[in-house]
N, C-alpha and C positions, 0 to 999 in steps of 0.2 A: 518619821522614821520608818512608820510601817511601810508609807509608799517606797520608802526607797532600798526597803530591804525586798520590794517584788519586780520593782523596776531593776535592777541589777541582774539578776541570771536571767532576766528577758534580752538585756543589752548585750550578756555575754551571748546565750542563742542564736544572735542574727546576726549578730558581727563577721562580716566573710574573714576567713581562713585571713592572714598575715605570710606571704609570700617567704620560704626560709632561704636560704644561699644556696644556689646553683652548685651542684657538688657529685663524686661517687665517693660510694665507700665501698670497699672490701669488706664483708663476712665472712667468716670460715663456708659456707655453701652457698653464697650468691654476692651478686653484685645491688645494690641498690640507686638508684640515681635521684635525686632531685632537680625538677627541671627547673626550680630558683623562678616560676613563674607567677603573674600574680593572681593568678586562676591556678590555682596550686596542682602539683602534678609529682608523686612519687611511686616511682618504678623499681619493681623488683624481679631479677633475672636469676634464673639459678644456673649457678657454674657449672653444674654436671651435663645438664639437658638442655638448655637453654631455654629452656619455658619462662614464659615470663608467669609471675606467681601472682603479683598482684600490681593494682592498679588502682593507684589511689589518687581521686581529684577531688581538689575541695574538700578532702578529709573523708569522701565516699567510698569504699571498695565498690569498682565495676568489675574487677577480675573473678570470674566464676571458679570457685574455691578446687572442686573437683576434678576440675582438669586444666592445665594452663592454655597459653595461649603461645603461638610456635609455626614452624614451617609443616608441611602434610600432616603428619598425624603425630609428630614427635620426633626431634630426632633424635630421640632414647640418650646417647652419649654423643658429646663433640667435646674438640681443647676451645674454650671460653675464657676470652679474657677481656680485659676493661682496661680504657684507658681516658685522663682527658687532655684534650689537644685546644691551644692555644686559650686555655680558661675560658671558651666557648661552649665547644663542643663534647660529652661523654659518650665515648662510642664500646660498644661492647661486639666484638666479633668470635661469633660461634664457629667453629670450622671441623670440617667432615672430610674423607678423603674423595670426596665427588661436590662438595657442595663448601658454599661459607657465605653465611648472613650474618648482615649488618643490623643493630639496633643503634641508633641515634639519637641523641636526648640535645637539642640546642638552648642554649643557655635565655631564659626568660621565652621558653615557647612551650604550649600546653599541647604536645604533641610528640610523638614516635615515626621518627623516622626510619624509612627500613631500603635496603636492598638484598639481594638475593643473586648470588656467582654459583653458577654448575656449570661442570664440566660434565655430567651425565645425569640423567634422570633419577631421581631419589627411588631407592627400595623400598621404604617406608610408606609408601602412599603417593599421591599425584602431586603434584609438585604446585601448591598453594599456599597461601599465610592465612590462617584462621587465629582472630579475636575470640575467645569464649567468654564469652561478657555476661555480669550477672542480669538475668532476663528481669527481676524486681525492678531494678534502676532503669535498664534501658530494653524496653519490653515491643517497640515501635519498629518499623522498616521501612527506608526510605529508598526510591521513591515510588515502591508497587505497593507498599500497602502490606494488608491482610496474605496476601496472596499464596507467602512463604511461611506464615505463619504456623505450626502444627501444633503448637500446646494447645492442649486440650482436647485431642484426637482420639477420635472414638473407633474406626475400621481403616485396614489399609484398601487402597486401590489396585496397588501395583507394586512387584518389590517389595523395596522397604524404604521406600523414597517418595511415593503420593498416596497422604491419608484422606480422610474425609474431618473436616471439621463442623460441624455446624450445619451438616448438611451438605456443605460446598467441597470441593475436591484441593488440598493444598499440597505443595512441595517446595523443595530449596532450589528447583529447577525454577520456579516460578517469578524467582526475583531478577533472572538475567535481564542483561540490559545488552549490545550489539557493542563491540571495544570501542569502532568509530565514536560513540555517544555518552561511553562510558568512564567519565572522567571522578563523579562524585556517587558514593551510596553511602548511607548511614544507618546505624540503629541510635533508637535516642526513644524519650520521655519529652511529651510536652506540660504545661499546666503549669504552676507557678514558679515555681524550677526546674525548667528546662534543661538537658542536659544533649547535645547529640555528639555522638563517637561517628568519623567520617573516615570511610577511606578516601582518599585522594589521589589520582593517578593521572598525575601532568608527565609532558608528552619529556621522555619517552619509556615510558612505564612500560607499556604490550612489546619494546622492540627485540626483544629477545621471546615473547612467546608464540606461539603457532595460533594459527586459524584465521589470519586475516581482518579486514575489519568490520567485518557482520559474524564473525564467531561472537559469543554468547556462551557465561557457562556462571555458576551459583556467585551471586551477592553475599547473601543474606538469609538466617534464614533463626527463627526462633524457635526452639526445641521445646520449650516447658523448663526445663533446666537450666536453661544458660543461651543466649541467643549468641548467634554466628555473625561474624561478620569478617567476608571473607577479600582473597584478592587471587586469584586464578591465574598462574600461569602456562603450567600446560595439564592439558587433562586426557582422558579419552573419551572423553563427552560430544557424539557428533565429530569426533577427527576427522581432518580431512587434510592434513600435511602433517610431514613429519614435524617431531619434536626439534627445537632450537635449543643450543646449552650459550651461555654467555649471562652476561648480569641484567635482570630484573628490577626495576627500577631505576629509579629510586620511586618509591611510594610512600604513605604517610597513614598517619591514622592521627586523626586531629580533634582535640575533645574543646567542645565551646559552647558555652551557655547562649551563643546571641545567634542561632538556627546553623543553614548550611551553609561551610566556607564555600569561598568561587575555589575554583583550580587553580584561578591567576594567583589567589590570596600565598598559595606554597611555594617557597623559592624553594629550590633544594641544589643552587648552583654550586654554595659551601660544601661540596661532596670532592669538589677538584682539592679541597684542603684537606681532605680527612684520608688519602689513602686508600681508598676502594677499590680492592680489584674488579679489572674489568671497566671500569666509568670512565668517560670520553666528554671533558667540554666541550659546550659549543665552538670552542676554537676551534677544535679538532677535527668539525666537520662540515661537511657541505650541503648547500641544499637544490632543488630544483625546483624552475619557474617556467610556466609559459602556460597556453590558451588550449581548455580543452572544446572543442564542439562539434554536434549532431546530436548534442541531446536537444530533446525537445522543454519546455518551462516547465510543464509536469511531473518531472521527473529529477531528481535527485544527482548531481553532479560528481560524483566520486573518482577520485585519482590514488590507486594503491601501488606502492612498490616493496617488493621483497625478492630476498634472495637466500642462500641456507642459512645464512648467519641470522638476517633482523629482515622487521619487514616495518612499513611505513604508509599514510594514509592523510590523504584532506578531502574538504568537500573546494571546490570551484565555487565561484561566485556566481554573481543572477546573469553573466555574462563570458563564463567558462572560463576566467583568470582564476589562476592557482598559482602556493608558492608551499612546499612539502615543508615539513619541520627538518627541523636539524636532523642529517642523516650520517651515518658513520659511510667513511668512503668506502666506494664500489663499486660494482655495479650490479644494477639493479634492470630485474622485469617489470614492467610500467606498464597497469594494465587500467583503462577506463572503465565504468561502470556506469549504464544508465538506471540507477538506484542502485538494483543490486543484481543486474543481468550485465553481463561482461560485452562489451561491443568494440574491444581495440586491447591490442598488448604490439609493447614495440620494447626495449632497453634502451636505459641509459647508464652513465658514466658518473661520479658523485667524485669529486677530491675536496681535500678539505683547503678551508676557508673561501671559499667560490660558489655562485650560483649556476647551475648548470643551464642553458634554456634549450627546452622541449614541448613542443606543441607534441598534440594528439586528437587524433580526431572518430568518431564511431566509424568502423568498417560496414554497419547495416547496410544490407544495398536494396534500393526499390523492387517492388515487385508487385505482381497483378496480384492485391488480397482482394477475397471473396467476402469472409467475414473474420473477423477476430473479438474472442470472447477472453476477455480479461486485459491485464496492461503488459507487454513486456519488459518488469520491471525487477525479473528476480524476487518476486516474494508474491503470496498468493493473496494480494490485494481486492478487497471486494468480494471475496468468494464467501460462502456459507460458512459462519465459523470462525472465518479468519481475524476477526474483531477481540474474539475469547480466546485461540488456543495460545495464545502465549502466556495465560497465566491461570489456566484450567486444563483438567484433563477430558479428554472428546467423552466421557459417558458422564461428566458434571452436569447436573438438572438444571444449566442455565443455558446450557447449551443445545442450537437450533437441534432437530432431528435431520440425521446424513441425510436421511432416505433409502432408497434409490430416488435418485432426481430427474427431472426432465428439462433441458433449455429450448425454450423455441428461438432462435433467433431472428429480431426485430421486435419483438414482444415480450421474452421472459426478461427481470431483471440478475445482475450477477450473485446474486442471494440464493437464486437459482442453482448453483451451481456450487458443490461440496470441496471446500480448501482440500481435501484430500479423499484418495480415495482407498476405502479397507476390502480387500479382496472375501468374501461371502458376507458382509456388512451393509454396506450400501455400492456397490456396482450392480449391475451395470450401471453408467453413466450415458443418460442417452441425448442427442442434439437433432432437435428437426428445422428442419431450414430446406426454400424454397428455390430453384433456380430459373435462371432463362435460358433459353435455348443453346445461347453463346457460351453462357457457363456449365453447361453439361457435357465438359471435356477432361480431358488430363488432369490431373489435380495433385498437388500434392498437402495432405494434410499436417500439420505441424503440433505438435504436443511437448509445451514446455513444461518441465517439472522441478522442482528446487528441493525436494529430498527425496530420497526412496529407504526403505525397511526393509531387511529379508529378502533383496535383491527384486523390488515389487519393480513392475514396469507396464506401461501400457501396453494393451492388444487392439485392437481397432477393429470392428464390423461395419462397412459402409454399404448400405443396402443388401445388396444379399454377397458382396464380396468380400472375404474373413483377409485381413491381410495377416503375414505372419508376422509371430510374435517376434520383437527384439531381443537382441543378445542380449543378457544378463547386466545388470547396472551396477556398477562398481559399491562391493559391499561396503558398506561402514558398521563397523562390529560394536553400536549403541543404537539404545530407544532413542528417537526422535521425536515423532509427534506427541507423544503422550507424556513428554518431557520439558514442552514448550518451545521447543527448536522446533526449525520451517528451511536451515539451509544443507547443506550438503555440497555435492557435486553438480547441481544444475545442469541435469542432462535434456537434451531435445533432441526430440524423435519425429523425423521424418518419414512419414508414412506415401509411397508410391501408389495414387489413384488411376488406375489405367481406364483407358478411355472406354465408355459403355457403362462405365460403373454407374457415374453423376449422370441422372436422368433431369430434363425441362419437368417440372414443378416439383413435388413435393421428394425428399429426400431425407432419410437417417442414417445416422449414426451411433453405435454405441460402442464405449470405452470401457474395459475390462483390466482389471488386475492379474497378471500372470505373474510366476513365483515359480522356481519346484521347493518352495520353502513354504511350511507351514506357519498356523499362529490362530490362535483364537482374539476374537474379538479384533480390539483395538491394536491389539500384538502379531494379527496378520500380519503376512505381506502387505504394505501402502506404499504407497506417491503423494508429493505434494503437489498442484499443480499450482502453474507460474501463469500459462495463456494457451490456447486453441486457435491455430490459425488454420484457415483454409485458403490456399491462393495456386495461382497458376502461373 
């Protein structure tokens, strides 16, 4: 009897949660849902705000108590109602006079489904969904790591946006991932029970937001209080197109004890049943096929199309065949990319239920190069740096020293050579390189860059001839480098070598930061650099 009066509240202890009936209730101040699943899941919304208040799986509270979880920063009051449709689905629709999001509860599924309709940009804050999840349970960030992490932060660096932990330099900039690639992030607890919170963002989640698809903007990010997990649709982070209004999503936020769902794992087709403004089956749309090439194997095959409404993106095969996702009809600007350097834009036409077909092929045209130091690949590949800055900031103790650097070419390696450059930091940037006879002619020097700061721009001294400086580079009104972003506007600057300059043997160059913008340190005027070409 003794045993079996200790073996009993052991048995009650472990016994997983008993799944209840799939259901909503009205409360005089919120909606409640039960997702009837067997990994149990109870959700609660409050009618006034539409915060969601708690979140309970497996009988856990994840929802961080202090503040909900919601579109930007709150939408303070919306008309919030609930309803369920076809004993499936429980949908709760918040609505604003600019904005109306959806929350989704599907019947036996341990998950929140959400979309997101504006017809203008929210007042409230940047136009996002943030999770505020209690940090105790799910304390983890997937799939950068540490990176975003700041509990436990001892100094700021910059802002109020990258602290130091531990020594190492952190932010919520740090957990970006590129949209193209950005399909699954998670915060979660590993160890005997396991838990991961995912967002999920199958195609076509980004088609209503801005940047393209090498924009990048916060994950994830754990506070000390309550960790973040977020899903970005327009920001002013790095902008570099206007804002798009239409619906967002559909997205997900998927809770599972057995690691990270695929993307394939979320249907979210059941959206054509619920009513959603704004949401377009793939009945309703079309898509485009055909053969991109002139890239070279090293290089990254990307097919993007957008126009003001949505924009859309794949990669090509080992063989330049592509077929775009489902796309709402249009027409669209069709622009190739060898990784992430632009080499062809042409339009095409999108109706629905039909494939469009459209080759494309790179405009690069041959030319007499001398030498070329780096890839032209749209990102500053192999450079000094470039390994770290996406999840550090340029004065973190892990990273190389700018300099001033020196390249020789034929002998120095691209390590040599600083992913960016900070105007009274480490410039000059200088290149020595030797020529023949034949080559100490005409020249024209080429400088690719993939962001610029405070309107930072190359100057060029080639032996004793100072070329002048370029006009001003199209401002973007955000930190970049020191935010983890590397793209921007991708400007290249042809530099006119007249002849007499380039002397038979030995030969320099040095590249300079020019601005009429100030900045200390890492908040100079910079560039990022993409390649350096020399040809004729």
């Amino acid at each position: 009897m003794l045993f079996s009066s200790i073996l009993l509240p052991a048995l009650i202890l472990f016994t997983p949660l008993a799944s209840a009936a799939f259901g909503l209730t009205s409360n005089t101040d919120s909606y409640v849902v039960d997702a009837g699943a067997s990994n149990t899941l109870v959700v609660t919304v409050n009618k006034k705000s539409c915060d969601i208040t708690s979140i309970l799986y497996r009988g856990e509270e994840l929802q961080y108590k202090s503040t909900g979880s919601h579109i930007s920063s709150g939408l303070g009051s919306a008309t919030v109602t609930g309803e369920v449709i076809a004993s499936q689905y429980a949908k709760i629709t918040c609505k604003t006079s600019t904005l109306t999001h959806y929350i989704v509860v599907k019947s036996g599924d341990s998950a929140l489904y959400m979309a997101t309709y504006t017809t203008a940009e929210p007042t409230i804050g940047e136009l996002r969904f943030i999770a505020r999840l209690n940090s105790k349970s799910l304390p983890l960030e997937y799939p950068f790591g540490a990176a975003s992490t700041i509990a436990g932060s001892t100094s700021t660096v910059e802002g109020s946006d990258v602290f130091v932990v531990n020594g190492e330099t952190r932010s919520k900039f740090y957990s970006s991932q590129r949209f193209i690639d950005d399909q699954v992030h998670c915060v979660y607890r590993d160890g005997s029970d396991p838990i991961h919170a995912c967002m999920v963002l199958p195609n076509p989640a980004y088609e209503a937001s801005s940047g393209g698809p090498f924009h990048r903007d916060i994950n994830s990010n754990n506070v000390g209080d309550y960790t973040g997990l977020y899903f970005y649709m327009n920001s002013g982070h790095v902008q570099t197109e206007s804002f798009r209004q239409g619906l967002n999503g559909p997205y997900a936020i998927v809770f599972s004890r057995s690691g990270i769902p695929a993307v394939s794992s979320v249907d979210t087709s059941f959206f054509s049943d619920i009513q959603v403004t704004g949401y377009m089956a793939d009945s309703g749309r079309g898509r485009v096929s055909g053969t991109a090439s002139g890239i070279g194997s090293s290089f990254q095959t990307v097919v993007h199309w957008y126009n003001t409404n949505n924009q859309y993106w794949t990669y090509a095969n080992s063989g330049g065949s592509f077929t775009s996702p489902p796309m709402r009809p249009g027409t669209y600007t069709m622009v190739l990319y060898q990784t992430e350097f632009k080499v062809a834009e042409t339009t095409v036409a999108v109706t629905a239920g039909s494939t469009a077909s459209k080759n494309i092929a790179s405009g690069v045209t041959a030319r007499k190069t001398i030498w070329t130091i780096g890839s032209w690949d749209g990102q500053p590949t192999g450079f000094l740096n470039a390994d770290k800055q996406l999840r550090m900031h340029p004065s973190d103790k892990r990273m190389s020293s700018w300099g001033p650097l020196t390249y020789t070419v034929g002998t120095s390696k691209l390590t040599d050579v600083p992913m960016a450059l900070f105007k009274g930091v480490n410039d000059p940037f200088t290149i020595k390189f030797t020529l023949s006879a034949a080559q100490a002619g005409a020249a024209t020097l080429r400088i690719g860059t993939t962001l610029a700061f405070a309107s930072g721009r190359p100057q060029a001294k080639i032996n004793s001839y100072s070329a002048a400086a370029p006009a001003a580079s199209v401002k973007i009104d955000s930190r970049g480098v020191t935010r983890g972003a590397y793209r921007g506007f991708g400007e290249v600057y042809d530099i006119k070598i007249p002849a007499g300059t380039l002397v038979a043997g030995a030969n320099t160059i040095t590249i300079t930061v020019v601005s009429g913008s100030s900045g200390a340190s890492y908040l100079a005027p910079n560039f990022i650099l993409d390649a350096i070409e020399l040809f004729q």
